[in-house]
C-alpha positions as CSV (number, residue, x, y, z in Angstrom):
1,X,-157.2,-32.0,56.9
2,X,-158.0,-33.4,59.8
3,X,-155.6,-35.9,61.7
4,X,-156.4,-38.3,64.4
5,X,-156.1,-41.2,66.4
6,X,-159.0,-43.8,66.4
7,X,-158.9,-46.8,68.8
8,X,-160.1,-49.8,65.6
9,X,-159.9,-53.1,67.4
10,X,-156.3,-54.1,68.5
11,X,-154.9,-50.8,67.2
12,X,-154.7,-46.9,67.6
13,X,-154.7,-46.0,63.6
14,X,-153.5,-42.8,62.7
15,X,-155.8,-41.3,60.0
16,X,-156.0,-38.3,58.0
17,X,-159.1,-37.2,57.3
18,X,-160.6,-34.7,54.2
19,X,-163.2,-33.0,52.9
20,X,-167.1,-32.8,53.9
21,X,-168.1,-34.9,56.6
22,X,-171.4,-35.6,55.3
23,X,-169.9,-36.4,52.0
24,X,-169.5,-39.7,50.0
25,X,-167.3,-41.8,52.3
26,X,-164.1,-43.0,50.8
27,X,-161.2,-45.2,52.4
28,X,-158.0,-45.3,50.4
29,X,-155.3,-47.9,51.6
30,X,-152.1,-48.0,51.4
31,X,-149.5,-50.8,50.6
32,X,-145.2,-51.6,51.3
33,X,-142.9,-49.6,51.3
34,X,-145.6,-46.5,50.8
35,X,-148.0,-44.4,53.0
36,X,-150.5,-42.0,52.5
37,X,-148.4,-39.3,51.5
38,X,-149.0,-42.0,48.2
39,X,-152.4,-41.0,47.9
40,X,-152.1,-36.5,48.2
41,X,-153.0,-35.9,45.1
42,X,-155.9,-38.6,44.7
43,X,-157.4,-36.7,48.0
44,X,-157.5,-33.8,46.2
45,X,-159.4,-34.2,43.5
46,X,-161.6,-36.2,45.8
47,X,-162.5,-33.7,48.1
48,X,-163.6,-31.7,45.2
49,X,-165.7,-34.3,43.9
50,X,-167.1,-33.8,47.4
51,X,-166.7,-36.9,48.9
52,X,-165.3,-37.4,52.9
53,X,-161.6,-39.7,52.7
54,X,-160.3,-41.2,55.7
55,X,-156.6,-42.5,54.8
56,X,-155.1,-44.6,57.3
57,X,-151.5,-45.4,58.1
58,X,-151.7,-49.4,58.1
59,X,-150.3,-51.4,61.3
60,X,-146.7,-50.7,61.7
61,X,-146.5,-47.3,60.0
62,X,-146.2,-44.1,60.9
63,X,-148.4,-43.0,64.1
64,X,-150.6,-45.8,64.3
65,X,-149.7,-48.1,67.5
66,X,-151.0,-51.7,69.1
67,X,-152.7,-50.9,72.0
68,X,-151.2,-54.0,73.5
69,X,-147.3,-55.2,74.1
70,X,-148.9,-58.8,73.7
71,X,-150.4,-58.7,70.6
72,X,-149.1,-60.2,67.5
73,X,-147.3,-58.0,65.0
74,X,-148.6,-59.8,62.3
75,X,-148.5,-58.8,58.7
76,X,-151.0,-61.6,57.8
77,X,-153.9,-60.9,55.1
78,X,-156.6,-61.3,58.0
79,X,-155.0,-59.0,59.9
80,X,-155.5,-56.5,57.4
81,X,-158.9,-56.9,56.3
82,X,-159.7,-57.0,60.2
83,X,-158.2,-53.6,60.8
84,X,-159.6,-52.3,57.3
85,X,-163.3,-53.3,59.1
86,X,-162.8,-52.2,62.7
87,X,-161.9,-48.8,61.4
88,X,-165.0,-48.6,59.1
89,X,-166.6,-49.5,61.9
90,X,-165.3,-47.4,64.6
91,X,-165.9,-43.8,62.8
92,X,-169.4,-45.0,61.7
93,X,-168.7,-45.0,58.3
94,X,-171.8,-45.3,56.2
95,X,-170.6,-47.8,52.9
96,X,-167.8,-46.4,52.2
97,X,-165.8,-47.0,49.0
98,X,-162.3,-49.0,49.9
99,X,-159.8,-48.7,47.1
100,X,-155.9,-49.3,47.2
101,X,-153.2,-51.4,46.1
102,X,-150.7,-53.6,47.2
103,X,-151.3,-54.0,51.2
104,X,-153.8,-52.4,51.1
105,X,-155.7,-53.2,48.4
106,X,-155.5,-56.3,50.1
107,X,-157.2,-55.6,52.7
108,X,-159.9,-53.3,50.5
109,X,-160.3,-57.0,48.7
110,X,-160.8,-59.1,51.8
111,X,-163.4,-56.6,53.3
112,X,-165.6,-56.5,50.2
113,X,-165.7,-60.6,50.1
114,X,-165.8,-61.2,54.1
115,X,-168.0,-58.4,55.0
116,X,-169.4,-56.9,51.8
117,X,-172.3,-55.0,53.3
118,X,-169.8,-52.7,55.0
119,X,-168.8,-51.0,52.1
120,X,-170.8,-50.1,48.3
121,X,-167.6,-50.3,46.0
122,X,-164.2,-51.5,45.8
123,X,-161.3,-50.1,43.5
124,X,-158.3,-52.5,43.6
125,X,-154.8,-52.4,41.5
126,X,-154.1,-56.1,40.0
127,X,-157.6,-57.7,40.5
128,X,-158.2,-60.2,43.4
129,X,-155.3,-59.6,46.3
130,X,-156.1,-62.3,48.3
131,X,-153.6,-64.4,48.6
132,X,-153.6,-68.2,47.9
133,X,-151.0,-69.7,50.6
134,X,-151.4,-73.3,50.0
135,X,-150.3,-72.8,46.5
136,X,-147.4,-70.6,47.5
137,X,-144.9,-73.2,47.7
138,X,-145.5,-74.0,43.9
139,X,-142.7,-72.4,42.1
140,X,-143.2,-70.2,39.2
141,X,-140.8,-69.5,36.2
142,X,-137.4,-68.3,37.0
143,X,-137.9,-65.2,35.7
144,X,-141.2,-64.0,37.6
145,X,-139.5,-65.5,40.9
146,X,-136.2,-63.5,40.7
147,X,-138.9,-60.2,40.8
148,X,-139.8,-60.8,44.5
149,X,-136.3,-60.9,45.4
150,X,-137.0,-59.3,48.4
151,X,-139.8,-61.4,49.9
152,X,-137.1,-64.7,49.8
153,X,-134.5,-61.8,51.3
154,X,-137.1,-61.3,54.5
155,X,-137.5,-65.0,54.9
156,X,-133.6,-64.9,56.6
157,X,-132.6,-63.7,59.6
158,X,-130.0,-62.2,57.7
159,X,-133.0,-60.4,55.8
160,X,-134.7,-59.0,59.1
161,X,-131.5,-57.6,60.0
162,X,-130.8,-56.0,56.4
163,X,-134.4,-54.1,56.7
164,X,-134.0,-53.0,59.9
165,X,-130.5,-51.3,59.7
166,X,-131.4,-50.2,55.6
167,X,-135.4,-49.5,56.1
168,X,-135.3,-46.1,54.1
169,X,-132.6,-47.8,51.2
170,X,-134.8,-51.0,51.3
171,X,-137.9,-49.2,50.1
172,X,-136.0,-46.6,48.0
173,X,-134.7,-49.2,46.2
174,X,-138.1,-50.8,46.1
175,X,-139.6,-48.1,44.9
176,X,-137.1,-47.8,41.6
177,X,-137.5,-51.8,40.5
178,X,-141.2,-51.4,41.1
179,X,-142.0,-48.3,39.2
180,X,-139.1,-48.0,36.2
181,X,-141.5,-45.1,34.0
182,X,-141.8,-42.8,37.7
183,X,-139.0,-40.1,38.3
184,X,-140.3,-39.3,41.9
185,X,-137.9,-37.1,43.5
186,X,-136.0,-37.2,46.4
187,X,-138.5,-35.0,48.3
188,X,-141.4,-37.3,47.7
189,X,-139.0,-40.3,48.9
190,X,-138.7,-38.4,51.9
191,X,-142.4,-37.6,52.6
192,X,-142.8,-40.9,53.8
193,X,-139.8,-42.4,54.8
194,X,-140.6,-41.5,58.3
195,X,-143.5,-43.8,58.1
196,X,-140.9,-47.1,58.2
197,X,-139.9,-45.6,61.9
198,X,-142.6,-47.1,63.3
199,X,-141.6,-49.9,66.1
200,X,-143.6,-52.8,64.5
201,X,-142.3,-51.6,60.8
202,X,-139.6,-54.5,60.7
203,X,-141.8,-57.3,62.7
204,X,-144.9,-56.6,60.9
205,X,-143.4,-56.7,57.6
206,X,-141.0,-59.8,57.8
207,X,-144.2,-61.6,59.5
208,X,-146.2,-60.7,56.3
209,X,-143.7,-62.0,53.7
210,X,-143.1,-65.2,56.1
211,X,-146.8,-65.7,56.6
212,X,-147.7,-65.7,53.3
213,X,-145.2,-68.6,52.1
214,X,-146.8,-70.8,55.0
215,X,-143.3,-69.9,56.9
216,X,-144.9,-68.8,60.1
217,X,-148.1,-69.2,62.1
218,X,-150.9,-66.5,62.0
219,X,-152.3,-64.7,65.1
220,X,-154.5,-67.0,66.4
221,X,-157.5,-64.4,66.6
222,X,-157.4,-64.3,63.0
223,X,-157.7,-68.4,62.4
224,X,-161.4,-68.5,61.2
225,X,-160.5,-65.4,59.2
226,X,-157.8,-67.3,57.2
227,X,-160.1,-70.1,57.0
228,X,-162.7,-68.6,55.2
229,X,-160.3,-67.0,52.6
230,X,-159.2,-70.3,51.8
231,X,-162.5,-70.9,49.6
232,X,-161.8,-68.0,47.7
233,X,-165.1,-67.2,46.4
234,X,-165.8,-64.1,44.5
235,X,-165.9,-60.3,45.4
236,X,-169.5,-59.6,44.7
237,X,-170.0,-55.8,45.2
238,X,-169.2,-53.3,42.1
239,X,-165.8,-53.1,41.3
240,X,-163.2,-51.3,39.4
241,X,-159.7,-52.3,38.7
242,X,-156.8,-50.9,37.8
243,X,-153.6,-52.9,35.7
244,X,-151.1,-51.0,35.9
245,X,-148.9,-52.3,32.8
246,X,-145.2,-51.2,33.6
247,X,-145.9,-52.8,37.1
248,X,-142.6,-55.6,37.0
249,X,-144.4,-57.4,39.8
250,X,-148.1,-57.2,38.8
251,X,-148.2,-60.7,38.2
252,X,-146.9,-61.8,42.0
253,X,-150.4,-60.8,43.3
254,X,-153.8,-60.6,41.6
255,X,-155.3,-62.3,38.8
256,X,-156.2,-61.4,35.4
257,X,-159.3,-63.4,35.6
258,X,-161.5,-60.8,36.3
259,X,-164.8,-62.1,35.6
260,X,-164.0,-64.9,37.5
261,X,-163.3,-63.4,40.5
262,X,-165.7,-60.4,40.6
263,X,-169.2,-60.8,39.9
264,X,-170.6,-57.0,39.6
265,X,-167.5,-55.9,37.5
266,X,-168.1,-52.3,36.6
267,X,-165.0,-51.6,34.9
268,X,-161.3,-53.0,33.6
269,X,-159.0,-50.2,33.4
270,X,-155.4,-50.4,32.0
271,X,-153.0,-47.6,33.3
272,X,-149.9,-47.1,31.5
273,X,-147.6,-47.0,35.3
274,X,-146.2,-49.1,37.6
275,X,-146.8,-50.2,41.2
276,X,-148.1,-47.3,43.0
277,X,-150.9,-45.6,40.7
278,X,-151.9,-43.2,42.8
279,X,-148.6,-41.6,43.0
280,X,-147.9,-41.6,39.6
281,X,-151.3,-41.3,37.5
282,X,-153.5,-39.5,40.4
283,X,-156.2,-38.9,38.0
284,X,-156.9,-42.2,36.8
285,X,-156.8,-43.6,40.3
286,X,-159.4,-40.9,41.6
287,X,-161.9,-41.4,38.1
288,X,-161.7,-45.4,39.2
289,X,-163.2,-44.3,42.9
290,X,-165.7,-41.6,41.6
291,X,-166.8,-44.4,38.9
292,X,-167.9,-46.0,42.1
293,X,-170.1,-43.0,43.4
């Protein structure tokens, strides 16, 4: 493995690097509360498909740092897909497949529609991530609503506070509710609790859960970006996805309406797990990126 820094527009991401060079390129992304300790296993089997996987610790985790004090620490969809491309960009990937889930297969999702001749295949978990902000103050049932508990909790100041003093108990928990079939073990908790460290952690992710509800501005650099998302128009290069069906918050993001949203659909997969498939059902996560290949 190799590890480095690489200067991708405003940031200096932290990536993790595998395999052969000159072989297929793969990005895998991350999402909250994970990192790419998440995504070990899927490397693995990977690599020995032969393919080259950068995995990237996503703004405010781990080692990857703003280069500038003045820059936004926004959690914002555009944010993400614009990081997602610079770092394509910067290491001279050649089409890479993006895949990932959560965060980050939010950003995979926006990259593919904004700037689909950067990459030759997406694999995302729940369908279409992007997020639809104008509808977000429409309420939904009671009992989908009480699942994302914690995005109301980060709209307080009260809720800031809570995940700053509690980070590695915030995701913990997170990571029980969101996965109820996965017995990860304390060790693998501890992998990547280091990761929610990072300095932006807290502002980064109370920005995202704020922005998203309308609660907040953007980043004004990212104001055409958000614009453009607005139309929501289909992914159009070929895609897998995953449904993870013991997901308890699969239906706060994505769509089931596939068809509708991607028109070179390759595949539909249903994966008996819950939010973090590539943690808990490797194998079917890698088989979704090499069905790319």
């Amino acid at each position: 493995m190799e590890s480095a820094t690489v200067r991708a527009g405003v940031l200096d991401v932290a990536i993790e690097r595998h395999g052969d060079p000159g072989g297929r390129p793969v990005v895998l992304a991350h999402g909250f509360p994970y990192d790419p300790r998440c995504f070990d296993d899927v490397v693995a089997l990977l690599v020995a498909s032969g393919a080259d996987v950068v995995v990237p610790y996503l703004r405010g985790y781990g080692p990857t740092r703003f280069v500038s004090s003045t820059t936004v620490r926004s959690g914002q969809q555009a944010a993400l897909a614009h990081d997602l491309r610079e770092l394509i960009i910067a290491m001279d990937l050649e089409r890479p497949v993006v895949a990932g889930f959560d965060w980050g297969g939010r950003a995979a999702c926006l990259v593919s529609l904004l700037w689909p001749d950067l990459v030759s295949g997406l694999a995302t978990v729940g369908g279409y991530n992007v997020q639809d902000i104008a509808a977000s103050a429409t309420p939904a049932p009671p009992h989908l609503d009480r699942r994302a508990w914690y995005q109301y909790y980060l709209h307080s100041e009260r809720g800031r506070a809570g995940l700053a003093e509690y980070r590695a108990e915030f995701a913990q928990l997170l990571w029980t509710e969101w996965s109820p079939t996965w017995r990860f073990g304390d060790s693998e908790f501890a992998a990547t609790a280091p990761s929610f460290d990072n300095p932006d952690f807290v502002d980064v992710v109370v920005h995202s859960y704020r922005h998203r509800y309308g609660l907040v501005d953007g980043d004004p650099a990212y104001a055409a970006t958000e614009d453009e998302i607005t139309h929501r128009r289909p992914i159009g290069v070929p895609t897998v996805v995953l449904e993870p069906t013991e997901d308890p918050i699969a239906s706060l993001s994505g769509t089931g309406d596939h068809e509708a949203h991607f028109t070179d659909l390759v595949d539909v997969r249903p994966i008996d797990c819950g939010h973090n498939p590539p943690q808990e059902l490797p194998s079917l996560f890698a088989d979704a990126v090499r069905r790319l290949f």
